[in-house]
Structure formats: structure tokens, C-alpha cells
N, C-alpha and C positions, 0 to 999 in steps of 0.2 A: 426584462427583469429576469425572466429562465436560464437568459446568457452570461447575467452576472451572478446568478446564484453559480453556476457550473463554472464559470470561473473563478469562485470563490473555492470551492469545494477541490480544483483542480489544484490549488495553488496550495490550499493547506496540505492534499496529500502528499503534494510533492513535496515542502517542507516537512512534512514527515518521514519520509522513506531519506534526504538529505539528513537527518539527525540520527534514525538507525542507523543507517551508515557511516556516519561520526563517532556511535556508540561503536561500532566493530572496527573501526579506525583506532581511538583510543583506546579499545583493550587489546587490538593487537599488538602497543607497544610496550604496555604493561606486560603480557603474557610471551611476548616475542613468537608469536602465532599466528595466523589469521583464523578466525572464528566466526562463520558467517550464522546468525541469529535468523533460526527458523520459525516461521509462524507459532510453529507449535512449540515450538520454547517458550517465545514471547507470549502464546498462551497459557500455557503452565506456570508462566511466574507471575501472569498479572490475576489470573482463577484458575487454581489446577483444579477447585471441583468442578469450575462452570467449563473445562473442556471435557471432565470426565460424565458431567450428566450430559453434554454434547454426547458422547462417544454412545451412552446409554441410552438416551432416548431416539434416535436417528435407528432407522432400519442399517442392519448390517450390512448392505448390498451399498446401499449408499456412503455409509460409513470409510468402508474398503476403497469404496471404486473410485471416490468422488473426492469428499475431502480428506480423508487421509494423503492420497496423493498432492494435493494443493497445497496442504499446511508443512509440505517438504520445502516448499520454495523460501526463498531470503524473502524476509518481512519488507525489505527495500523495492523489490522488484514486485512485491503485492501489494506497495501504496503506489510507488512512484508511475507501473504501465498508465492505471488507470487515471493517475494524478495527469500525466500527460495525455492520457487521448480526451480529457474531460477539458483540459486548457487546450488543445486542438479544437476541438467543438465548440469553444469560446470564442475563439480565435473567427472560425468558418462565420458564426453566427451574427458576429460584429458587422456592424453595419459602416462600411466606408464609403464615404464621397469623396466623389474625386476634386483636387480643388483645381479651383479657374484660375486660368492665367491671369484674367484682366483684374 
């Protein structure tokens, strides 16, 4: 059951990190640019208060160190790593028989 939750879970992120990157596909032809769509973009336009009481409430060591740096990455590459190593670990956890010849 844990296997197919995690392959559940793997498959949608990866379908979502596949449709961000459709979204920076289609506006780059619109814009004639590439624009790659950073967490913290994508944070500010879906709750610009809920990243600034983020930024508020979090010690400023943390803040700095930790995820400021994170939230620099393409939103793509911050569903889809984990989208895959999560259907990897589906993958390991499956249980295969091998079949009989006869």
C-alpha cells in the first residue's frame, strides 16, 4: 500500500514540474525569451503574504542559509527530482515474480 501511495505521489509531482515547464515553454514564445519560473516567484504569485510571514517568522540564519537559497531553483527541478526518486522507490519496492516458463 506505501508503494502505491509513493507512486502516486511520485507521478503527480512529476506531472507537475512537466506543466511548469510547459508554462515557461509557452511564455517563452509569447515573450521570445526563456524565463525560468523560480519557487519564489511561484511563491509570491500564488501568497506573497504567506512567503513574507515565511520570511518573518523563520530565524534569520535559517532564512538566509537554507531556504532563501532553495527557493532560487526552477520550480521544475523542485517537483520533478523528487517526483522521480519517489517513482524510483516505487519502482525498487514492487514486488516482481519472475514468470515460469511452463
Amino acid at each position: 500500500m506505501r508503494a502505491r501511495i509513493l507512486g502516486i505521489i511520485g507521478r503527480l509531482l512529476i506531472l507537475s514540474a512537466l506543466a511548469v515547464g510547459a508554462v515557461e515553454v509557452y511564455s517563452s514564445f509569447d515573450q521570445n525569451t526563456y524565463h525560468v519560473i523560480t519557487a519564489s516567484e511561484l511563491l509570491s504569485r500564488l501568497s506573497p503574504r504567506g512567503l513574507a510571514l515565511l520570511q518573518y517568522t523563520l530565524p534569520p540564519a535559517l532564512w538566509s542559509n537554507v531556504l532563501e537559497p532553495v527557493l532560487r531553483f526552477p520550480v521544475w527541478l523542485l517537483l520533478g527530482a523528487p517526483g522521480l526518486l519517489l517513482e524510483y522507490l516505487h519502482d525498487i519496492r514492487r514486488v516482481r515474480r519472475p514468470r515460469s516458463i511452463l
